[in-house]
VOTILO-484699 format. One record per residue (C-alpha): residue number from 1; residue in one letter; x, y, z. Coordinates in steps of 0.05 Angstrom, whole numbers. Example, Ala and Ser with C-alpha at 12.3 -4.5 7.8 and 13.67 -1.06 7.14 Angstrom:
<rec num="1" residu="A" xx="246" yy="-90" zz="156"/>
<rec num="2" residu="S" xx="273" yy="-21" zz="143"/>
***
This chain:
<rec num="1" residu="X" xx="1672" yy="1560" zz="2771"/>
<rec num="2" residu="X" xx="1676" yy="1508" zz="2708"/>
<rec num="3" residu="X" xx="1611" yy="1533" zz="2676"/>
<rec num="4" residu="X" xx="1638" yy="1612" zz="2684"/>
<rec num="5" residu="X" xx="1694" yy="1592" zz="2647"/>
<rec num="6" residu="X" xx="1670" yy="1561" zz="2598"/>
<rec num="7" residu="X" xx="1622" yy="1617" zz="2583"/>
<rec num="8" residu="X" xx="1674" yy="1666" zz="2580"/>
<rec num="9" residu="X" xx="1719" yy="1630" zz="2539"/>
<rec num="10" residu="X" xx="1668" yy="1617" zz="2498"/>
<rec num="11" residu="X" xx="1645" yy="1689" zz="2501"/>
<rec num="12" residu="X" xx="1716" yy="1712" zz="2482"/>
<rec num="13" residu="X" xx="1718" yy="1673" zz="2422"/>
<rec num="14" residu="X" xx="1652" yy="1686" zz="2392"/>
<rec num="15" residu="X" xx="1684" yy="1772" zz="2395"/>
<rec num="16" residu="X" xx="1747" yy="1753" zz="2368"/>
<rec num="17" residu="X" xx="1715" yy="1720" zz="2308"/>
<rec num="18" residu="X" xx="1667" yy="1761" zz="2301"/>
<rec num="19" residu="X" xx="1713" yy="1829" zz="2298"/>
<rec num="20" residu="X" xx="1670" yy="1861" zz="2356"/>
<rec num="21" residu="X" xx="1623" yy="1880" zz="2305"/>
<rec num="22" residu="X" xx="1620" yy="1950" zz="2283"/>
<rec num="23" residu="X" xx="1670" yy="1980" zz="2321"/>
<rec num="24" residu="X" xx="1722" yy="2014" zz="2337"/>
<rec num="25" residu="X" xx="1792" yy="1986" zz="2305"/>
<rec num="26" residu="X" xx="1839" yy="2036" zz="2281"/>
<rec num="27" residu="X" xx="1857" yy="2109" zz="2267"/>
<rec num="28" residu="X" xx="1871" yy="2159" zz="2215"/>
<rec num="29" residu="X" xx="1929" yy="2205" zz="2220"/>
<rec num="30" residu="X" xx="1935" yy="2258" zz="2175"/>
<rec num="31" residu="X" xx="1990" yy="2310" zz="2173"/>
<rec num="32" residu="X" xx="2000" yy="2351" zz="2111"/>
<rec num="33" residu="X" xx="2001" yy="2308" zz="2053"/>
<rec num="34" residu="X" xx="2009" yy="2244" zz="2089"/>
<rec num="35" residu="X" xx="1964" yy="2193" zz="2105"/>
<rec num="36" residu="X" xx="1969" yy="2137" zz="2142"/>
<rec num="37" residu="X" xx="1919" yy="2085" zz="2169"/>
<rec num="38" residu="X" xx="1923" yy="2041" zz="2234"/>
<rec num="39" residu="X" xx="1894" yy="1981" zz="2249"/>
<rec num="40" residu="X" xx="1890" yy="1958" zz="2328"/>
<rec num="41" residu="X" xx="1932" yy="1899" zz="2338"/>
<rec num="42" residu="X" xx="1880" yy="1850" zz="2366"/>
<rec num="43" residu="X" xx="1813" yy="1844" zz="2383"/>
<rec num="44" residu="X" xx="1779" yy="1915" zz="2403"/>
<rec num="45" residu="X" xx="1784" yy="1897" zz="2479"/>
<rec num="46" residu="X" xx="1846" yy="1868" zz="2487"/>
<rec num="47" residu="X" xx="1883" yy="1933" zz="2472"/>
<rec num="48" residu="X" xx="1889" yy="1996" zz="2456"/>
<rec num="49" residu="X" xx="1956" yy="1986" zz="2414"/>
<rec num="50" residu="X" xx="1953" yy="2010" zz="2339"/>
<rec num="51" residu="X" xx="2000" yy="1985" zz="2275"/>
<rec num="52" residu="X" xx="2001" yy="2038" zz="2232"/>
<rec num="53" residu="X" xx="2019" yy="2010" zz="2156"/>
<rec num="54" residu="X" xx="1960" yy="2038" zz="2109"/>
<rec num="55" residu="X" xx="2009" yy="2096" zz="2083"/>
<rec num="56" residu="X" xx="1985" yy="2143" zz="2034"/>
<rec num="57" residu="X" xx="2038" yy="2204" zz="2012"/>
<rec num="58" residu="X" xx="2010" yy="2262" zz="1971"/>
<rec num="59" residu="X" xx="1933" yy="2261" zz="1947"/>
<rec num="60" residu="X" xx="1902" yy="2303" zz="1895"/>
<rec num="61" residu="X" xx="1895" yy="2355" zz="1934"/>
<rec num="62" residu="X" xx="1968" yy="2358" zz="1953"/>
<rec num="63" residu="X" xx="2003" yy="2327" zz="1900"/>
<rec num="64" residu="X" xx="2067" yy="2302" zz="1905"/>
<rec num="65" residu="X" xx="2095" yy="2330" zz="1841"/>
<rec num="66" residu="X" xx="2088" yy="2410" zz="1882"/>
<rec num="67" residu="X" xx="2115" yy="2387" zz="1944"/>
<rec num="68" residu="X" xx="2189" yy="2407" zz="1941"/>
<rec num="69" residu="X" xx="2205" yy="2369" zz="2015"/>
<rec num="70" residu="X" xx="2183" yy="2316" zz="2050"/>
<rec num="71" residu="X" xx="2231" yy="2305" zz="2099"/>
<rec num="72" residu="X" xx="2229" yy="2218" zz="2093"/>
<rec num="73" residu="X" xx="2261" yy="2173" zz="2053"/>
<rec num="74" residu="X" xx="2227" yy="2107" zz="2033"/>
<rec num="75" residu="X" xx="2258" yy="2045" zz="2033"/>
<rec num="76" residu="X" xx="2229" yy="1989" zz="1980"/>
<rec num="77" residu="X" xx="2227" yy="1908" zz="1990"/>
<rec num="78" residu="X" xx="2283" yy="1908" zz="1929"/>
<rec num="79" residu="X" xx="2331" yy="1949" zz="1969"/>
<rec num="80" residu="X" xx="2315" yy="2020" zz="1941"/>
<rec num="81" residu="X" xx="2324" yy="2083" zz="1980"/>
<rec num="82" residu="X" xx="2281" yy="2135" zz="1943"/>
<rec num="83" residu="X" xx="2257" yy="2203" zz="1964"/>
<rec num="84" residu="X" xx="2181" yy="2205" zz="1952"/>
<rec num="85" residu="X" xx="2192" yy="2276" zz="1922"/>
<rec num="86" residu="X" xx="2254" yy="2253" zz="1873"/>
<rec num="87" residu="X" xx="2202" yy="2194" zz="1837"/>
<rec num="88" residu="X" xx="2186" yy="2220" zz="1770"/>
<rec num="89" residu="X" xx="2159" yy="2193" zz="1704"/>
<rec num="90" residu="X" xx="2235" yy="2176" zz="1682"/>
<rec num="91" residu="X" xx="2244" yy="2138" zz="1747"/>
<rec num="92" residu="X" xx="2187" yy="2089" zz="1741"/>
<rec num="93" residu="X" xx="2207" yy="2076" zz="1670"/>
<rec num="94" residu="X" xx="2282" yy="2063" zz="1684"/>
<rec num="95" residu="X" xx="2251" yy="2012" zz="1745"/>
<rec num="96" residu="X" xx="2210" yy="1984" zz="1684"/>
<rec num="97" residu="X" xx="2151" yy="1997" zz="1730"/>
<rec num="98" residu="X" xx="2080" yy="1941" zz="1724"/>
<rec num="99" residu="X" xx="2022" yy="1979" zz="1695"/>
<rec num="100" residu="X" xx="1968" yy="1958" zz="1748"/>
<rec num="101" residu="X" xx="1902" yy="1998" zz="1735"/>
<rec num="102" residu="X" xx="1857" yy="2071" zz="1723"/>
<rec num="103" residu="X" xx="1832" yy="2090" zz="1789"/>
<rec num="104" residu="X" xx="1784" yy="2156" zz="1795"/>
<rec num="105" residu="X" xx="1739" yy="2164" zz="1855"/>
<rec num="106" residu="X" xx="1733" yy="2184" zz="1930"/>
<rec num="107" residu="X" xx="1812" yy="2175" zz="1950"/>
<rec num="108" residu="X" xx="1835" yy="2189" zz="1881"/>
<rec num="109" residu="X" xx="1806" yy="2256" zz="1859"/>
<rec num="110" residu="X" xx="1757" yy="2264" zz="1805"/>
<rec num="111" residu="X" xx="1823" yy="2262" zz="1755"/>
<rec num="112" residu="X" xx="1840" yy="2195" zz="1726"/>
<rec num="113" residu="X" xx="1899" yy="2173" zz="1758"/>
<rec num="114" residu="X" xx="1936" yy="2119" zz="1731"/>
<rec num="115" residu="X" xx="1972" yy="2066" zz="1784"/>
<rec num="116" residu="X" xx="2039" yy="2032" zz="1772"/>
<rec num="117" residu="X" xx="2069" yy="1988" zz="1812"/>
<rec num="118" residu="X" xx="2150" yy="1979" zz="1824"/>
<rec num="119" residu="X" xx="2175" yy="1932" zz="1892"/>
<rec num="120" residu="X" xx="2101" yy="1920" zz="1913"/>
<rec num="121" residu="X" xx="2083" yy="2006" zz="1925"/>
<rec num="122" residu="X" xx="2033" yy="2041" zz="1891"/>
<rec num="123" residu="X" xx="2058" yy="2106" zz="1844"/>
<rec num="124" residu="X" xx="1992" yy="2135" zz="1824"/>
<rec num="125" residu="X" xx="2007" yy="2189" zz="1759"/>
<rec num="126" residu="X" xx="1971" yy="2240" zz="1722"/>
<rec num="127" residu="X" xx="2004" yy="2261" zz="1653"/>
<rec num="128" residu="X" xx="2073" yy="2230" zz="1673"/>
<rec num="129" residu="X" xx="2064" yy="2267" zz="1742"/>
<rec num="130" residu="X" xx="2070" yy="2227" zz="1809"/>
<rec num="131" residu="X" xx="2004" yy="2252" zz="1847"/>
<rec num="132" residu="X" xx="2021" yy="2201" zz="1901"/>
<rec num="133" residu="X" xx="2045" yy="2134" zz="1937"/>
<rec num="134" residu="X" xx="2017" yy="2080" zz="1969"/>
<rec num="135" residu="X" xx="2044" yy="2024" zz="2005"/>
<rec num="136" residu="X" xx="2019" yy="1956" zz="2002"/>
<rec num="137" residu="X" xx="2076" yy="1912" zz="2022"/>
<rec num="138" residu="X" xx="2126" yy="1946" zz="1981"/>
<rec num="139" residu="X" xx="2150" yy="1999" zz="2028"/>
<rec num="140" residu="X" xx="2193" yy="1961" zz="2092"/>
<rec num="141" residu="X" xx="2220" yy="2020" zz="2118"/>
<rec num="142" residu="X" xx="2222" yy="2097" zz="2130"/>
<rec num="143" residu="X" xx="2284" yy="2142" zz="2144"/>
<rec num="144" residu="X" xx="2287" yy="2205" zz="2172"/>
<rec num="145" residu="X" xx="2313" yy="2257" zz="2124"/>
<rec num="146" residu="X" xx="2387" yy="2257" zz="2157"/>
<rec num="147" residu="X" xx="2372" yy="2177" zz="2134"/>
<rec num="148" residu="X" xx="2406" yy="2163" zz="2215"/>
<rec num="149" residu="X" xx="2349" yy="2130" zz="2243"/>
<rec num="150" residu="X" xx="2299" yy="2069" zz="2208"/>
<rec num="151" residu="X" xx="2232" yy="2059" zz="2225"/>
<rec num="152" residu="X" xx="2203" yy="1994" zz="2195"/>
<rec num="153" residu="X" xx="2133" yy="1980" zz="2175"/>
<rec num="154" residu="X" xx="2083" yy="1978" zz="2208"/>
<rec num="155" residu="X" xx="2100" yy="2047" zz="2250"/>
<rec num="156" residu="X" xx="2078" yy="2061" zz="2312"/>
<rec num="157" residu="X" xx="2045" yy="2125" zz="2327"/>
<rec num="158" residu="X" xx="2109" yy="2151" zz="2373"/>
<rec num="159" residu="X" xx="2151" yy="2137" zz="2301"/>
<rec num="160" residu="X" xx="2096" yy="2168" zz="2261"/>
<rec num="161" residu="X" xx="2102" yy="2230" zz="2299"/>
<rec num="162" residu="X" xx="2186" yy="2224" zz="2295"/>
<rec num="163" residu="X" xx="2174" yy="2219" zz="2220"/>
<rec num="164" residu="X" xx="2131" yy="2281" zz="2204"/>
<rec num="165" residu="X" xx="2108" yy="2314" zz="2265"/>
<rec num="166" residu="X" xx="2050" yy="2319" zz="2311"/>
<rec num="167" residu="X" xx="1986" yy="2299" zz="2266"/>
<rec num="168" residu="X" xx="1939" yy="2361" zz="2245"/>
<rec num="169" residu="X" xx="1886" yy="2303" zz="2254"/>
<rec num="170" residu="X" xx="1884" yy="2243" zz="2291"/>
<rec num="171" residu="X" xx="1814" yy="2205" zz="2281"/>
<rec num="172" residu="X" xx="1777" yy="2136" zz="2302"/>
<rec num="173" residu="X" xx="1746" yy="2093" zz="2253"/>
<rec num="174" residu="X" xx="1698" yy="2041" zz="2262"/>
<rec num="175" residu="X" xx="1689" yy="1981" zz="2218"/>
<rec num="176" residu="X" xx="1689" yy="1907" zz="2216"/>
***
């Protein structure tokens, strides 16, 4: 009995360090112009719970600045309620917003989008346009659009669904 032990402990470890390798540890959710990104909560074979906090709203394609709703509000680590839709150029300069970098590629769009940062989120603009947002740590919260219920980050996939619906997709991806 000592030596199985041993070798599954052992066994257990070695996976849990290792990631599991290349496999499955998250999922994409995509609804409309919203992105978000979920990462299982520990190792691949201890569960089947998913964090979702990688959120993406608007994308090239779907660009915030012609999207007259989107029924969320976003709460910010300095205390700021903002409507994703209501963030314009005037916005970012009255929050004296952190110039971070040009971006242009696969998840930005062949445009060059420039990225500013206010309260640790990502505000990604094209000719004083906002394109989109991104948390990193700077989003804390969502509200619904009645702003009666708060859903803080990460979400899980039942508040992701309370947020903006049932997702058009829902995909794995694998990794490390």
């Amino acid at each position: 009995m000592g030596r199985l032990t041993v070798f599954w402990a052992l066994t257990l470890m070695c996976l849990a360090q290792c990631g599991c390798g290349d496999m499955y540890v998250g999922k994409k959710y995509k609804k409309g112009p919203v992105l978000c990104v979920g990462h299982k909560t520990a190792p691949c074979f201890l569960t089947n719970k998913i964090n979702y906090d990688d959120l993406w709203l608007g994308s090239p394609n779907q660009p915030l600045k012609n999207i007259d709703s989107l029924n969320v509000f976003l709460e910010l680590k300095n205390g700021d309620i903002i409507s994703p839709t209501a963030v314009n150029w005037e916005w970012l300069e009255g929050k004296k917003a952190r110039w971070v970098a040009e971006r242009q590629g696969e998840q930005y769009g062949p445009d060059l989008l420039v990225e500013y940062e206010v309260a640790g989120c990502g505000f990604f603009i094209k000719d004083k346009d906002l394109i989109m947002i991104r948390n990193y740590p700077g989003i804390v919260a969502l509200w619904n659009g009645s702003k009666t219920k708060r859903y803080t980050l990460p979400l899980s996939y039942e508040g992701l669904v309370a947020l903006f619906g049932e997702p058009d997709e829902l995909t794995p991806f694998f990794g490390k």
